[in-house]
C-alpha positions, 0 to 999 in steps of 0.5 A, spaced: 500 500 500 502 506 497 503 512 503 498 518 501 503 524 497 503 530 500 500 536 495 506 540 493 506 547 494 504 550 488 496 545 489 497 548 496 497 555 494 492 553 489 486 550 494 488 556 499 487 561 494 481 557 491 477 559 498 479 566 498 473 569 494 476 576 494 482 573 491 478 568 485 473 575 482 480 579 481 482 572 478 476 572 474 476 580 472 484 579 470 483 574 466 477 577 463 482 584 462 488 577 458 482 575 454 480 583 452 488 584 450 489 578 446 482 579 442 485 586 440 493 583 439 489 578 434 484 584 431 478 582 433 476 587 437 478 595 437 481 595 431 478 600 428 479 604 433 482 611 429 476 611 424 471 616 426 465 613 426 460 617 430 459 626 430 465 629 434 463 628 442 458 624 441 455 622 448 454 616 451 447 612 449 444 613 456 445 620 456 442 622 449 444 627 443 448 632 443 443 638 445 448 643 441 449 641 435 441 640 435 441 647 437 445 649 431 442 644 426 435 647 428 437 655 427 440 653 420 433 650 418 429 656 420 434 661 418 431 665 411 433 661 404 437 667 399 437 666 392 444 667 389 442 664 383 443 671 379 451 672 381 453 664 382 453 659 375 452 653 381 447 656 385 442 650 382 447 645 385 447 647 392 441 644 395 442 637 391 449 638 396 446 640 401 440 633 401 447 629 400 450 632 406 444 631 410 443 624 409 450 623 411 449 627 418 443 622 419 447 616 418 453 618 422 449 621 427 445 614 428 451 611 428 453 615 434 447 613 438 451 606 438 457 609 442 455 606 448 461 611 450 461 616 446 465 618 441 472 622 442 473 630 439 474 627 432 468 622 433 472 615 434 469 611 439 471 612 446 470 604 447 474 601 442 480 606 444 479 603 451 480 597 449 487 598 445 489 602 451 487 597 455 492 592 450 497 597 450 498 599 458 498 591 459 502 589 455 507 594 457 506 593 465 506 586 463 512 586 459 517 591 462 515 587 469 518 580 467 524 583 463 525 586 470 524 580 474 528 576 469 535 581 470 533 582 477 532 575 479 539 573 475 543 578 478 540 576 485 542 569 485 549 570 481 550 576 488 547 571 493 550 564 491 558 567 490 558 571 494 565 574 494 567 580 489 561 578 485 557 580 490 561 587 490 560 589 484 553 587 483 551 591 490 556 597 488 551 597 481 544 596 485 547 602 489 548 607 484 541 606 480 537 606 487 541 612 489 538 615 484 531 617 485 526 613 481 521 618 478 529 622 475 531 616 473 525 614 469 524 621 465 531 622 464 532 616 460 524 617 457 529 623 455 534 620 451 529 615 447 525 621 445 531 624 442 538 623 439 540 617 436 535 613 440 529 616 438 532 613 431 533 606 433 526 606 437 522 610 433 515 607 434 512 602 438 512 600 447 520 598 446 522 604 449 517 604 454 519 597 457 526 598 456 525 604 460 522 601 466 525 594 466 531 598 467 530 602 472 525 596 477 530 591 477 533 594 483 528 592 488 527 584 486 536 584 486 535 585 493 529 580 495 532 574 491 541 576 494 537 575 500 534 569 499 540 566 495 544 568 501 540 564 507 539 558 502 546 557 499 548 554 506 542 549 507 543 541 507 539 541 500 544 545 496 550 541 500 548 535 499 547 537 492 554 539 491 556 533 495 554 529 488 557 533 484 551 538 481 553 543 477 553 551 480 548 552 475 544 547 477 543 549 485 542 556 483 536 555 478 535 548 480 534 547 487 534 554 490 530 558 484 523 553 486 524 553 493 524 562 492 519 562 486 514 565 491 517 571 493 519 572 485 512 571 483 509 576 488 515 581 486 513 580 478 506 581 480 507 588 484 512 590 478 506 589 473 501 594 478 507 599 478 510 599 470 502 600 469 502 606 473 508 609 471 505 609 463 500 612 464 503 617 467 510 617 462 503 617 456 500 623 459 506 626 459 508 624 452 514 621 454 510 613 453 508 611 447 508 614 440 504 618 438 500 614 434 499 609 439 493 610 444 494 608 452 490 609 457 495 615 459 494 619 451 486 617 453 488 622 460 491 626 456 486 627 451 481 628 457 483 633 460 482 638 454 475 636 453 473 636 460 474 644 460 469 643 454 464 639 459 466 633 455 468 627 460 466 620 458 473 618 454 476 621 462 471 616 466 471 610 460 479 611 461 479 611 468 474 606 470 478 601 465 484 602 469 482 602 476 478 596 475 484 593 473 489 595 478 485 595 483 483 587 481 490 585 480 492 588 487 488 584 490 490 578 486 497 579 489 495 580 496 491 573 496 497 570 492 501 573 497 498 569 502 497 563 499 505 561 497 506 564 504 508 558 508 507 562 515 500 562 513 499 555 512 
């Protein structure tokens, strides 16, 4: 008879986070935002979002028409009608133009009762631009956080292992990049990508982004992993490892990774939260993104001249989206938190 197997760490963090209901609707509200993203990569959905499909500023549908340009249209039609017929050869056109032109006006204006969020100050739909900055910013946030977690996690483990001078130098470099406050450091280099010959290299897409941000966050998962590779190098797994003749290598990323994978994976869920924000932010300032891309921070940035004009729906469909979001994903890293926490258990 076989003696039962204890669940691995991985199923137990799984049936503790199974039972936490706040934890599995934030699961439920990400993975709805990955299936979003996914759908708009693939161009099924928002891929339209440049067209102008609707009047400029179009409400949303539950709120109604635009009553401005209804005033507009209603003094055209009672004003007096002049014949000019007498001093221009074309005068007979105009009103067949102007029949062609009104009917247009009807059909976009029926189209712009559709824009469940209205439409923007060039009447492309604020819907579908949420979509692609949702793809965008969490690509982004998604991207720059495991390319932080990757050299984070490598110089950590290469620090703590070895010890030694090798610990030396990776502690001075950790000390000059955090002895630069993070917000300078991100605006600098968003600088130079912006002009120079790095704005030729990285003309156009979320490279520069994801660089920038990879670059600067890595300093927070070295010190967490060396502290981790430090208190486990000397414990009787890796000796024992060592004693049959296992490569460095393999004890690094073999033995210790999995046993500080826990404390990497809540890292890179943290990081993902924090790239997201710090986008938007560098988008709103228009050191993010091309211009020719939307993110949720050009979205913030378009609002906030419209909202001077009373316009706020492309400001609330931004927001909503993005808060929605954070808020689901931080959640989600609290619960995993305490589910891989073997202090909890």
């Amino acid at each position: 008879m076989k003696a039962p197997r204890s669940p691995g760490l991985w199923t137990m963090a799984w049936l503790k986070l199974r039972d936490d209901r706040v934890g599995m609707s934030s699961l439920a509200i990400v993975f709805g935002f990955g299936v979003l993203v996914m759908l708009a990569q693939l161009g099924l959905v928002a891929s339209d979002w440049q067209r102008e499909v609707a009047t400029p500023f179009a409400p949303p549908h539950w709120v109604g028409p635009n009553t401005d340009s209804e005033e507009i249209q209603t003094q055209a039609e009672g004003s007096p009608v002049l014949d000019i017929s007498a001093v221009d050869p074309l005068a007979s056109q105009y009103e067949a133009w102007a029949r062609q032109a009104a009917q247009v006006t009807e059909v976009v204006t029926q189209k712009s009762i559709t824009r469940a969020l209205g439409a923007d100050r060039i009447g492309r739909d604020v819907l579908a631009k949420a979509i692609k900055g949702a793809q965008v910013s969490i690509t982004v946030g998604v991207a720059a956080a495991l390319m932080a977690t990757l050299i984070g996690t490598f110089l950590g483990a290469l620090a703590g292992y070895f010890g030694g001078v090798i610990d030396d130098l990776l502690e001075w470099l950790y000390n000059v990049f955090n002895s630069v406050p993070y917000v300078l450091l991100i605006f600098a280099l968003a600088a130079v990508f912006k002009s120079g010959p790095m704005a030729r290299v990285f003309s156009n897409g979320i490279a520069p982004v994801v660089i920038i941000l990879s670059v600067v966050g890595w300093t927070g998962i070295y010190r967490l992993v060396r502290a981790e590779y430090i208190k486990h190098r000397g414990r009787e797994y890796v000796r024992a490892a060592e004693a049959i003749g296992v490569s460095h290598l393999a004890r690094m990323f073999g033995h210790i990774l999995p046993n500080v994978s826990h404390v990497v994976l809540v890292q890179l869920s943290l990081h993902v939260v924090s790239f997201i924000k710090a986008e938007v932010i560098l988008s709103f300032l228009g050191l993010g993104v091309s211009m020719d891309m939307v993110s949720w921070g050009t979205m913030l940035s378009e609002a906030q001249t419209e909202l001077v004009l009373g316009k706020w729906w492309q400001l609330v469909a931004a927001t909503g989206f993005m808060a929605l979001f954070v808020t689901a994903f931080a959640l989600l890293t609290d619960a995993l938190r305490d589910a891989l926490d073997p202090k909890l258990r």
